[in-house]
C-alpha positions in Angstrom: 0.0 0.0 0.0 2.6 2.3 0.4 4.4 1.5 -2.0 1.7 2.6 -4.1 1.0 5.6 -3.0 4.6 6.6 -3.5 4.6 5.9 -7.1 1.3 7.5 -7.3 2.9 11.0 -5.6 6.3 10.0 -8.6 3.6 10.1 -10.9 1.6 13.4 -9.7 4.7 15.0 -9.3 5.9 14.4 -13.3 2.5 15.4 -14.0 2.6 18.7 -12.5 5.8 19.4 -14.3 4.1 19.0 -17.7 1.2 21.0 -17.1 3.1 23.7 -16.2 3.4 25.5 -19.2 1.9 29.2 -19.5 -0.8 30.1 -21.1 -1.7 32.4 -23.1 1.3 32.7 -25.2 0.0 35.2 -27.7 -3.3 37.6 -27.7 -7.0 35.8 -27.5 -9.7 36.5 -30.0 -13.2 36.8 -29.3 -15.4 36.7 -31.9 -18.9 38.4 -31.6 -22.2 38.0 -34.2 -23.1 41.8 -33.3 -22.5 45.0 -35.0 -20.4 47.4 -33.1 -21.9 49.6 -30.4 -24.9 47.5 -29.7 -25.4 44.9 -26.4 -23.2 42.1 -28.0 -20.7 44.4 -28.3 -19.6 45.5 -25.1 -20.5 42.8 -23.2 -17.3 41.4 -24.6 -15.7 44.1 -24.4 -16.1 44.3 -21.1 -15.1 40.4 -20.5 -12.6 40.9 -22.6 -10.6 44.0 -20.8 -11.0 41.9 -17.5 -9.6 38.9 -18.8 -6.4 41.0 -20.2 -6.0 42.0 -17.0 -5.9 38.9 -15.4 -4.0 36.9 -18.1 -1.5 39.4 -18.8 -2.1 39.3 -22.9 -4.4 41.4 -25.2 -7.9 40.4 -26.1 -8.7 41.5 -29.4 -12.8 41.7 -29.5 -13.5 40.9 -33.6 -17.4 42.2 -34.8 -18.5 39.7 -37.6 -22.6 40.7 -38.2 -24.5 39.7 -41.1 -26.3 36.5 -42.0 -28.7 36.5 -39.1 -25.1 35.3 -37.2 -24.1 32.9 -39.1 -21.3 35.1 -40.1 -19.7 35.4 -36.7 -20.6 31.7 -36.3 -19.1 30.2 -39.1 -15.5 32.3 -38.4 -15.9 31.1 -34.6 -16.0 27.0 -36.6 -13.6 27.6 -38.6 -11.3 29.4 -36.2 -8.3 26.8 -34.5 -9.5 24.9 -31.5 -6.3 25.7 -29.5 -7.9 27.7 -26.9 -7.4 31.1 -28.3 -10.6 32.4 -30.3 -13.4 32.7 -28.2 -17.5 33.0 -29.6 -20.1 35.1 -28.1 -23.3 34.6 -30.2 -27.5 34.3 -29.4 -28.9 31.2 -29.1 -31.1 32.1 -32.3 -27.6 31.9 -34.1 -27.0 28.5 -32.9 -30.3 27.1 -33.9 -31.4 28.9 -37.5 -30.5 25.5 -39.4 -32.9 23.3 -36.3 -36.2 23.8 -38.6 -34.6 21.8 -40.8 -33.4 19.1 -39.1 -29.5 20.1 -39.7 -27.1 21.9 -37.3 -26.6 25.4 -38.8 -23.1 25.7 -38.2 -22.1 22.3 -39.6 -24.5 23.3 -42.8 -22.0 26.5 -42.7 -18.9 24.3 -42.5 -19.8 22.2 -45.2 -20.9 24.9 -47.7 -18.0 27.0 -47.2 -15.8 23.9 -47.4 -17.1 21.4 -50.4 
């Protein structure tokens, strides 16, 4: 049993190591479906100054209206999944392709993309 534990502690240690790297390494995006100046704009705005602050790195706040959304939405699914684009969108956005029976940002991915 205590052996066990022991290599369990070697093991948590080595973890610990790994998962030490920093991030952010470079400035976050956050992508927004509203024009500038309205509601979806400065709410993250706002999130986005705060998180500067506490991350140390620049949050550049990117307006992409038009399309009912889908604009905004389909850069947000196309953007990398590495932790550094963020999406602020409505919920009517995220469900304009539901009537008919597909997911509206996977019908945007695959019609920008053939």
């Amino acid at each position: 049993m205590k052996k066990s534990i022991c290599i369990t502690a070697t093991f948590l240690m080595l973890a610990a190591g790994a998962g030490a790297q920093t991030y952010p390494t470079r400035p976050i995006r956050f992508i927004t479906v509203s024009a500038p100046g309205t509601v979806g704009d400065i709410i993250p705005r706002v999130v986005g100054q705060e998180l500067a602050a506490r991350l140390k790195q620049p949050v550049v706040v990117e307006n992409r209206p038009g399309g009912s959304g889908l604009v905004g939405a389909t850069a947000g699914a196309h953007s990398a999944p590495d932790g550094y684009n963020l999406l602020l969108s409505t919920s009517g956005t995220m469900i304009v392709g539901r009537g008919r029976g597909e997911d509206s940002i996977e019908a945007c991915r695959q019609k920008t993309n053939p």
